[in-house]
N, C-alpha and C positions, 0 to 999 in steps of 0.2 A: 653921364654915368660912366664909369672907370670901366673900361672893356668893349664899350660901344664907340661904332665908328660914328664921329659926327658929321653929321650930314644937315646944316640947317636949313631951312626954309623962309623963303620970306614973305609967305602971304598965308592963308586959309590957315592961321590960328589966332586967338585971342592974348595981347601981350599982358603978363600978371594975371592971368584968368583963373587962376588954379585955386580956386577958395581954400579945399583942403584934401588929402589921399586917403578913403576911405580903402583903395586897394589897386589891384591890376588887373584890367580886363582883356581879355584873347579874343581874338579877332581870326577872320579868316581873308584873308588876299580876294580870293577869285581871279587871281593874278599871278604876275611873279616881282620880285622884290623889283626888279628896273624898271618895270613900269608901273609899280605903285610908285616907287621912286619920283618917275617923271611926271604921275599924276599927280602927286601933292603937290608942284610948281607949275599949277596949272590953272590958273582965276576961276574956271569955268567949275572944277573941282568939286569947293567947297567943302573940302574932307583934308582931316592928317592924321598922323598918329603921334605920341611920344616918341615909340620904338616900332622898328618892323627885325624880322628875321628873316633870313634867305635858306632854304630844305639843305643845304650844306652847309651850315653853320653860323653864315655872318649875320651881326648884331648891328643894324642900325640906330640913330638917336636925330629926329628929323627937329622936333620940342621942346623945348626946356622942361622942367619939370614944375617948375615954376608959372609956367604958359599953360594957356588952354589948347588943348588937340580937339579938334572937330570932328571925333571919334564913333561918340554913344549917345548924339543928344543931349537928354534931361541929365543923362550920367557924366559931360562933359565937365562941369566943374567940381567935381568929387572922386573921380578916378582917371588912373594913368589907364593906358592901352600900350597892345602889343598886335599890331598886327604880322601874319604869318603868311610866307608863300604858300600859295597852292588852292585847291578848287573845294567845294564842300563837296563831302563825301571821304577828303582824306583823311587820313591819324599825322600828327608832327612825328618828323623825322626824328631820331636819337638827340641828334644836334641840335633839333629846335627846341626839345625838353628840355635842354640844358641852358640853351638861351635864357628863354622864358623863365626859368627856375634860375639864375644868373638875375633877371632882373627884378623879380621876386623877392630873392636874399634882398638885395641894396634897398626895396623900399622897404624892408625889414627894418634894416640898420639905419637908413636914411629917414622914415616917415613914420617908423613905429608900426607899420603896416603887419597885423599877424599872420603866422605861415599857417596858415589855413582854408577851405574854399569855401567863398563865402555861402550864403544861406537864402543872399537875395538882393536889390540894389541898394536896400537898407542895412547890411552886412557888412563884413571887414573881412578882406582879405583876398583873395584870388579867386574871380566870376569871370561870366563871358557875357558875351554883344547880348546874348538873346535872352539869358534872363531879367532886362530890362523891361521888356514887351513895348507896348506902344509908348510910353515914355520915352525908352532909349532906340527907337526909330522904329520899331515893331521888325525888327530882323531875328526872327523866332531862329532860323538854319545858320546860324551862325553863332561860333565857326562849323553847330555839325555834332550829332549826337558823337561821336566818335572822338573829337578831341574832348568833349567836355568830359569822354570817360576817365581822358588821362589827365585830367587836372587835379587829381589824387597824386600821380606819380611826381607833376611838376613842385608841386608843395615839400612833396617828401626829397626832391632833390634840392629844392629850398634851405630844405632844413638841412640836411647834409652841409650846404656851402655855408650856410649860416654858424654850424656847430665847428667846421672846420675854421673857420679865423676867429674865433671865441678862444682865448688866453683861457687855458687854465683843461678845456675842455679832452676829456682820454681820445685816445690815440683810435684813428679810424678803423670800422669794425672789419675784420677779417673772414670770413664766410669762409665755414666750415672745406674739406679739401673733398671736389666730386667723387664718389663712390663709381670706382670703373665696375662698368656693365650693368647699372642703373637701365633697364628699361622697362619698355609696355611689359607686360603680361608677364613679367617675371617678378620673382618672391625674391630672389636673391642679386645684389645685396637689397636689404630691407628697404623699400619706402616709405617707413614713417617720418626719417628724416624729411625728404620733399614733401611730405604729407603738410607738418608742421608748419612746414617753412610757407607752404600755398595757404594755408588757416591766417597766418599770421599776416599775411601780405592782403589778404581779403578776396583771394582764387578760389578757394575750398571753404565749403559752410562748415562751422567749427562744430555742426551735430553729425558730421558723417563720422564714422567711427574708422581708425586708425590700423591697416595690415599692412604687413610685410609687401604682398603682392601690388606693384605696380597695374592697377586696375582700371576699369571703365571709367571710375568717377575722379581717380586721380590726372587721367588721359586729358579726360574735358576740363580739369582744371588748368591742365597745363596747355591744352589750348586755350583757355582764357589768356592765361598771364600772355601768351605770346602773339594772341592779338591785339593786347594792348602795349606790349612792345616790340613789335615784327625786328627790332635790330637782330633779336636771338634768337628767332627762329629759320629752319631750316629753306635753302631757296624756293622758291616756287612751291612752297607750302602756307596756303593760308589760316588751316588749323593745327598746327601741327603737335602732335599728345608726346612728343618725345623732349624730355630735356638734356643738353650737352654743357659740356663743365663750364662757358660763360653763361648760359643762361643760368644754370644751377649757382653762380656766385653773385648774379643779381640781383636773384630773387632773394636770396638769404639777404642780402643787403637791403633788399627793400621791407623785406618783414622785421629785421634788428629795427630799421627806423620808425618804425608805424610806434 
């Protein structure tokens, strides 16, 4: 795959195995990429992936796509894999979103694969380890309630890289310019804007009704959105109700794309 460092392997996959890509599935490490690395060249193994990613960006390709990955089991000869660094319990870095959503787009383009998450291991499109259940090895925690929340986001940046090298397609969306002094507990300036923009992104239930004042229920939306993408929120805040002008230009980005 164009973007991915190749890194092949020569043992623990199946050559031509790949009957057909029903989609991509995310994985979790329990590791870190150098010694997943060094585990898949390893007899005793019995495990690979397609691709891995490393929590600071890098994109490996151990697999053909073509080949079988010793990934998911039953799910092995109908879907690609992506495993990720890190332990269950965590969220994917910024940069793993974009991996993942990088190799997402190409089985888009490459396998017909749609940008969507799938529904089940009889689905299309972007699943994880554990919705497989005992067929696809019975690894229920994997990768982890918490990445499977952001398999919404990965798609939707799918779709982004997808729409961006599509001939013909308008010019990339521009989110609206932050309103200085936007905060908690004030009316001015108005937060219906953010209100909106948290409805459409799927933070804010589209029955709560629409004020000026920066409120309780717009707070805990916007701590949603920012635990599902901690890049934009504020340090050593793990819920944090405040948004600032990048997160306020994501979020609009993410609600144009839904």
């Amino acid at each position: 795959m164009p973007g991915a460092q190749w890194r092949p392997i020569s043992i623990n996959f199946t050559n031509n195995g790949q009957t057909q890509v029903r989609g991509v599935v995310v994985h979790i490490m329990a590791g870190t990429l150098a010694g997943t690395d060094a585990w898949f060249r390893n007899s005793q193994a019995k495990a690979s992936s397609h691709f891995g990613t490393g929590k600071s960006g890098a994109l490996y390709q151990w697999v053909d796509t073509t080949d079988r990955a010793w990934a998911q089991a039953a799910g092995n000869t109908s879907w690609l894999s992506v495993e990720n660094e890190g332990k269950g319990g965590d969220t994917l870095t910024d940069a793993q979103l974009d991996r993942n959503a990088q190799v997402l787009a190409w089985a888009h383009k490459t396998h017909s694969v749609p940008l969507q998450v799938a529904d089940g291991p009889n689905g299309r499109g972007l699943g994880y380890h554990g919705m497989g259940g005992k067929a696809w090895g019975n690894h229920p925690s994997c990768p982890g309630s918490r990445i499977v929340a952001q398999l919404p986001e990965i798609v939707r940046r799918a779709k982004l890289l997808a729409g961006a090298t599509t001939p013909g397609k308008p010019t990339p969306y521009t989110p609206p310019k932050f309103p200085t002094g936007l905060a908690p507990n004030k009316a001015t300036p108005s937060a219906k804007p953010l209100q909106r923009a948290l409805k459409a992104a799927g933070f804010l239930a589209k029955s709560v009704a629409e004020a000026d004042n920066y409120g309780a229920a717009t707070q805990s939306a916007v701590a949603k959105f920012h635990n599902a993408h901690p890049t934009y929120r504020a340090v050593g805040k793990s819920h944090d109700p405040a948004i600032g002008p990048k997160g306020w230009a994501y979020l609009h980005r993410l609600a144009h794309s839904k």
